[in-house]
C-alpha positions in Angstrom: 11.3 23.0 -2.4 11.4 20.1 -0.3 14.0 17.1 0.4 12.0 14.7 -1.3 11.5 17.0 -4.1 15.5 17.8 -4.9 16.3 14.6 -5.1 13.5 14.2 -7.4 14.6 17.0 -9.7 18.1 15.3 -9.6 16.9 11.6 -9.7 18.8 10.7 -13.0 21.5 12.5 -12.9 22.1 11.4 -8.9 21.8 7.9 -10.0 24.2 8.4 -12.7 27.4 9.5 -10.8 26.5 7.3 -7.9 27.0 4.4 -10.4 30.7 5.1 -10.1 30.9 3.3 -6.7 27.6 1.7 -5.6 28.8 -0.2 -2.6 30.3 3.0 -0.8 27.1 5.0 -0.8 25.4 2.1 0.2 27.5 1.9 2.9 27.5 5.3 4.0 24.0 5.7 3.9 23.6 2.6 6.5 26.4 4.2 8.4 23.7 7.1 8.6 20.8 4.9 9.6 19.1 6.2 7.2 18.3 2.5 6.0 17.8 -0.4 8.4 20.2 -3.6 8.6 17.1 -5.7 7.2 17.0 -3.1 3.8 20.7 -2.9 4.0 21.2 -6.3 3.4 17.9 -6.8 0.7 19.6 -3.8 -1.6 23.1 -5.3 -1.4 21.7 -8.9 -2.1 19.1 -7.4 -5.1 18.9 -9.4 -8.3 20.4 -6.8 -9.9 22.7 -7.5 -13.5 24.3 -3.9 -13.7 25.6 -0.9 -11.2 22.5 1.3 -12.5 20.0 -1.2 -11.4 21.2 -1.3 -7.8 21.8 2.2 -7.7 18.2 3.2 -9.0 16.8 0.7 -5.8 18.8 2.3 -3.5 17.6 6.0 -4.5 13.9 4.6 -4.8 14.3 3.3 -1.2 15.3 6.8 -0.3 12.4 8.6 -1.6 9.9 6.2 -0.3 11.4 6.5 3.0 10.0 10.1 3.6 11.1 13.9 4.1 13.7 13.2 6.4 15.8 11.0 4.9 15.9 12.5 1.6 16.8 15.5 4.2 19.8 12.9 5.5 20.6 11.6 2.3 21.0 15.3 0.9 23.1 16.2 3.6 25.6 13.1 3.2 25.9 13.7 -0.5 27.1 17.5 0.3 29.6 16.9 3.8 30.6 13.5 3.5 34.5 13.4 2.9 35.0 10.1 1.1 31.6 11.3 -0.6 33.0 13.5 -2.0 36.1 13.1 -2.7 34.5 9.3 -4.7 31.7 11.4 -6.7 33.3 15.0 -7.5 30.5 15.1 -10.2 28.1 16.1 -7.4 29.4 19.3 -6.5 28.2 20.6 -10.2 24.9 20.3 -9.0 22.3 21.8 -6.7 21.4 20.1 -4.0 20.2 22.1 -1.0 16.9 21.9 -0.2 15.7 25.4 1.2 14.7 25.6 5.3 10.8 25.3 5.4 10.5 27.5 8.5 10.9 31.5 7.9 10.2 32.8 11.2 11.6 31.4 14.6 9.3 29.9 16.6 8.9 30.6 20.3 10.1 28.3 22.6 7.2 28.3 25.3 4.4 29.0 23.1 5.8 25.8 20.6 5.7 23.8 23.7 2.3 24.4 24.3 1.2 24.1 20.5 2.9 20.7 20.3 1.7 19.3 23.1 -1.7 20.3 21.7 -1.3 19.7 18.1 -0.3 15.8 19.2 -2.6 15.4 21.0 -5.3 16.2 18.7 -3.7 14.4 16.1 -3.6 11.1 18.5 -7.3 11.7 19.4 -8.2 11.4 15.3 -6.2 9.2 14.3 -5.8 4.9 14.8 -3.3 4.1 17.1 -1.0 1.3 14.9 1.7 0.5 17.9 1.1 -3.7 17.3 4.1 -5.3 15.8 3.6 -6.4 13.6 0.8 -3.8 12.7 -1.6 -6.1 11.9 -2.6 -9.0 9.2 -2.5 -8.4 5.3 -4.7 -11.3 4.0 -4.7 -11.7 0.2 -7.1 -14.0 -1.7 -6.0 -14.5 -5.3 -8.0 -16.4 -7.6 -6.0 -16.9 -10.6 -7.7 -20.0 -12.1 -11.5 -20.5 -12.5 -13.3 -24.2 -13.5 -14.6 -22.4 -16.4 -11.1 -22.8 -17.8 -10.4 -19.3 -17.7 -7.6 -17.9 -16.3 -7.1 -13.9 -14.6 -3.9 -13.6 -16.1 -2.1 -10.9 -14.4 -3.1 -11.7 -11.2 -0.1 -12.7 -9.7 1.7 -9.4 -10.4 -1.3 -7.6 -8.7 -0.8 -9.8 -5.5 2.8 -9.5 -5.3 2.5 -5.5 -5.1 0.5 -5.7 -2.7 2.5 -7.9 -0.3 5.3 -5.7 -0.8 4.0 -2.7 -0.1 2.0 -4.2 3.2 5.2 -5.8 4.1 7.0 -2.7 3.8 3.7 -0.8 6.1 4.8 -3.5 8.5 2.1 -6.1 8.0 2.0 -9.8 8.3 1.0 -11.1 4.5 -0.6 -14.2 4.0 -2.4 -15.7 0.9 -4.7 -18.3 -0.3 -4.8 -19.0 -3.8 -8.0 -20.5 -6.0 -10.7 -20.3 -3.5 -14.1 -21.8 -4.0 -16.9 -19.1 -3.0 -17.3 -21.9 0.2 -13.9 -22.3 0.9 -13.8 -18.4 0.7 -16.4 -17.9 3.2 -14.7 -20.4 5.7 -11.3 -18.9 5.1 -12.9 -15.4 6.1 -13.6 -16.7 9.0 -11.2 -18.1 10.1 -9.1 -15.2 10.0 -12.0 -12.7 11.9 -11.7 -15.8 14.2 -7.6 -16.0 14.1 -8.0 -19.4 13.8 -5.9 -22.7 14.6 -2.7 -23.2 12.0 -5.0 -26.8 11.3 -7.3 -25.1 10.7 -6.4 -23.1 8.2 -4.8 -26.0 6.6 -7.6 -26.5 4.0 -7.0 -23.2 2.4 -3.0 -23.7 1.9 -2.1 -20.5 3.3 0.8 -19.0 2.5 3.3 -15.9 3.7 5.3 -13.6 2.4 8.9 -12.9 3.0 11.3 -11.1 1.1 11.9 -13.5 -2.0 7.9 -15.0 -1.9 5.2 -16.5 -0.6 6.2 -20.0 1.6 4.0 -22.2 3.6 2.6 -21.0 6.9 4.8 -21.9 10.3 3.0 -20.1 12.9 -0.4 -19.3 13.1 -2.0 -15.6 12.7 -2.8 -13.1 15.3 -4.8 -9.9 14.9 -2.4 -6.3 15.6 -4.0 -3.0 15.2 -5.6 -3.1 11.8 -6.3 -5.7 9.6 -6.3 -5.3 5.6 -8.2 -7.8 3.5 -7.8 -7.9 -0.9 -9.7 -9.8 -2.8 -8.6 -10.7 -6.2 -11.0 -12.4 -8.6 -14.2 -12.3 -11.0 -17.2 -10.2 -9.9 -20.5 -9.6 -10.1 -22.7 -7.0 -9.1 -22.4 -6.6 -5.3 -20.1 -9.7 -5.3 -16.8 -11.8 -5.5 -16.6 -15.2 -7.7 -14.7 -18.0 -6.1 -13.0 -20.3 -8.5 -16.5 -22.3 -9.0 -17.8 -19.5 -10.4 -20.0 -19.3 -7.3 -20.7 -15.5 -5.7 -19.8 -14.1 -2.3 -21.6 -10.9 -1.7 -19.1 -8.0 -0.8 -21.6 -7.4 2.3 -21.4 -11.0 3.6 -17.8 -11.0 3.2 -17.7 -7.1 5.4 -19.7 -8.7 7.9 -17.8 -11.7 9.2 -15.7 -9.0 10.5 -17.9 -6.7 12.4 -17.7 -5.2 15.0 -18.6 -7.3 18.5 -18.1 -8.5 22.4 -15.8 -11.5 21.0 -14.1 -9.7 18.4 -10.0 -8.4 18.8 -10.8 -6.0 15.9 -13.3 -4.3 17.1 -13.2 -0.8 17.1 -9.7 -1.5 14.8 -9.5 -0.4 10.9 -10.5 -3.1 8.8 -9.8 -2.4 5.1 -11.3 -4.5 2.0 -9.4 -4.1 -1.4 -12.0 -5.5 -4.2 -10.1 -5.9 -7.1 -13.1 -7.7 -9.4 -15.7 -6.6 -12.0 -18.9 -5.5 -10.9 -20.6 -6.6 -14.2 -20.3 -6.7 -17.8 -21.1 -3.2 -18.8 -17.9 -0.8 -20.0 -18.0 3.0 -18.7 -17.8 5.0 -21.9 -15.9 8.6 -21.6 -17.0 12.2 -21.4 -15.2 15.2 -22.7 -15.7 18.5 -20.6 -13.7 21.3 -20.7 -14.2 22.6 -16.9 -15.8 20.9 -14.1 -15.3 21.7 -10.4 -16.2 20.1 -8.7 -22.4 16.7 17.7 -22.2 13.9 20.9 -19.8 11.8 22.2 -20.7 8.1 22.8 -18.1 5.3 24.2 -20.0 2.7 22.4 -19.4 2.1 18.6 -21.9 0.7 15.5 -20.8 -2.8 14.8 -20.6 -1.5 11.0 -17.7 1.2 12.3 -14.3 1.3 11.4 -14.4 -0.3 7.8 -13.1 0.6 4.4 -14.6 -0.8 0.8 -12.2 0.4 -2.3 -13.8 -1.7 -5.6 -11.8 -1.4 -8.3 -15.3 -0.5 -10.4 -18.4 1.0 -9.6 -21.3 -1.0 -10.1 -22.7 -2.8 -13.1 -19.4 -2.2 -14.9 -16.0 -4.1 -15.6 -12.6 -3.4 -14.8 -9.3 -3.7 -15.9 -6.1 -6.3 -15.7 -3.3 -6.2 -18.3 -2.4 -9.7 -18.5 1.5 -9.1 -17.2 1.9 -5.8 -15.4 -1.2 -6.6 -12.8 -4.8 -4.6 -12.8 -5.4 -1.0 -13.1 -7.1 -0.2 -10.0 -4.4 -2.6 -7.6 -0.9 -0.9 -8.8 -2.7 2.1 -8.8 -3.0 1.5 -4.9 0.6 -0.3 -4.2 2.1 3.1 -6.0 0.4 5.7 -4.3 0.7 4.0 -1.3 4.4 3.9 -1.7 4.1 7.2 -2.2 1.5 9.1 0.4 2.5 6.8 3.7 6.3 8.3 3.9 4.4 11.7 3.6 1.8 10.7 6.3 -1.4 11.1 4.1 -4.4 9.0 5.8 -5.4 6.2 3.4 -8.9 8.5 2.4 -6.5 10.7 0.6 -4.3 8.3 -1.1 -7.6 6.3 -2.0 -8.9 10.3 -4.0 -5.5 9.9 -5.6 -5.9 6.2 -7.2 -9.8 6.9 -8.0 -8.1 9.9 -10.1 -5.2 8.1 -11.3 -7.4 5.6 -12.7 -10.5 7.4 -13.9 -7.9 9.1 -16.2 -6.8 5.6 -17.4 -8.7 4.5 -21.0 -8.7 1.6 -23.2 -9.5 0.5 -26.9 -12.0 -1.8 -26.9 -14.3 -2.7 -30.2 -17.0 0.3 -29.6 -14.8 2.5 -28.7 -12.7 3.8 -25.6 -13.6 2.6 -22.2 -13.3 3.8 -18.9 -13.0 3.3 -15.7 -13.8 4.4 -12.0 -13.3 2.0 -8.8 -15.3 3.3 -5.7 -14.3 3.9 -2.4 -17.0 3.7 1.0 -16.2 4.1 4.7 -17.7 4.0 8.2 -14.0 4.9 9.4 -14.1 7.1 12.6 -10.6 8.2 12.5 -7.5 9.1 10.2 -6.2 5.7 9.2 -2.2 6.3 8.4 0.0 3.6 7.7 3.5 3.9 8.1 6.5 2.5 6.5 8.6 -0.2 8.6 
């Protein structure tokens, strides 16, 4: 059993004694570096009204941190003096996480097969060294002239500047976007426009209590992430007019050329938005299983679509906890980049999460299945911050 799973076989119960004195472990685990200064002071400033509320943040941190901390967290719980002398409790339970290496491994040979293994793993996979790793740019259209209103979205576009803040991006965000003003907004940021020029759009970033008015202007890192948050229609966003941008169009202001700082970077779309008005009914089964080398790129390469719905077909948005298909994403995001997965395989994991997802509707249960396509060329990974 691994780190990260011991401490979540003993989640509750490791919360629960850890109540007893929240500021020491918080303390001790900074001591550790096993948390940055920057999360240090976010979990001791939390908006928190009880001891179990900042504990429970603190042990979430943990976990999303990856194998080895919850390796360095384990260990502090079991030799730490004033650990345990504060939280005797923890000595009734188990806590070792078993060695994942049986044999010993030769010290030339592992040498060799490092140096290899790196470099094969560097060679297929998108070099994110840019700090910050690149731009997050979130376009939320809550309010529509139709007077309708997506509620819900604003819980949808908070995750995700979380979770991209936490993976080290820069967030920004426009809000209520005509299908024009969309369009021009695009490209501005393909462009990495002027700060007056991106005026007209009222951008805005996100720090660690919310979004604030832009003070410096954007420049492109190592990947760029773009989510869309709105109507839809087959093939297509709706700005706030009601008016359609066509997925391709919007793919396109950011391919690859001569000009372009992204080119041959990851550029990843997130299309939360129906895809028209029909409603996926389900189906009950009882078991289905489912050469060159060329220094020149397509100018299609190195992108990323993930619709929330496949075509012709709606999706869903609870009107308080956010859409389906986007805290599908944030949490398995949380989840796969302290474990290294590539963002192909946490994408499988949300197109499964979701497809098992059903609602009531008035002719009977409705599904749904968001859709993933890619001309990436490498493993993209994303890594916490």
């Amino acid at each position: 059993m691994s780190a990260i799973d011991t401490v979540r076989r003993n989640k509750t119960v490791i919360q629960e004694i850890l109540c007893g004195d929240r500021r020491l472990i918080l303390n001790k685990v900074r001591e550790r570096s096993l948390i940055t200064k920057r999360e240090y002071n976010n979990l001791k400033s939390i908006n928190k009204e009880d001891e179990e509320g900042h504990v429970v943040e603190l042990v979430d941190k943990i976990m999303n941190k990856g194998e080895d901390t919850c390796q360095g967290f384990l260990d502090l719980l079991q030799t730490d003096e004033d650990i345990k002398s504060t939280y005797p409790e923890l000595k009734k339970i188990h806590l070792k996480a078993p060695c994942l290496l049986s044999k010993p491994i030769q010290a030339c040979s592992s040498e060799i097969n490092i140096d290899e293994s790196q470099r094969g793993k560097e060679d297929n996979q998108y070099p994110l060294n840019s700090e910050p790793t690149g731009l997050c740019v979130i376009i939320n259209n809550e309010n529509f002239t139709q007077s309708t209103t997506r509620s819900g979205t604003d819980k949808d576009t908070q995750s995700l500047a979380e979770v991209f803040s936490w993976l080290g991006f820069r967030v920004l965000m426009c809000k209520d976007l005509t299908k024009d003003q969309m369009d021009r907004a695009l490209k501005c940021f393909a462009s990495v426009s002027s700060l007056s020029q991106l005026q007209e759009f009222s951008v805005k970033e996100w720090n660690s209590i919310g979004f604030t008015d832009l003070q410096a202007a954007p420049k492109h890192g190592d990947a760029f992430i773009c989510c869309i948050l709105s109507h839809g229609e087959k093939g297509a966003v709706l700005g706030c007019d009601g008016q359609a941008l066509s997925i391709k169009q919007i793919t396109q202001t950011f391919k690859a050329s001569d000009q372009s700082t992204l080119t041959g970077k990851p550029k990843v779309f997130l299309i939360q938005a129906c895809q028209g008005s029909q409603r996926q009914a389900r189906v009950l089964f009882e078991d289905l299983q489912a050469d060159g080398y060329s220094l020149s790129i397509p100018e299609e390469a190195d992108v990323l679509v993930a619709i929330a719905t496949v075509e012709d077909c709606v999706s869903f948005r609870h009107i308080k906890h956010g859409s389906w298909f986007i805290q599908s994403v944030c949490q398995h995001l949380k989840e796969g980049c302290p474990r290294g997965e590539d963002i192909t395989t946490i994408l499988h994991r949300v197109n499964n999460e979701v497809a098992q997802k059903e609602t009531a509707i008035a002719r009977g249960i409705a599904k749904q299945m968001p859709e993933v396509r890619f001309t990436l060329r490498k493993n993209l990974v994303l890594s916490p911050h």
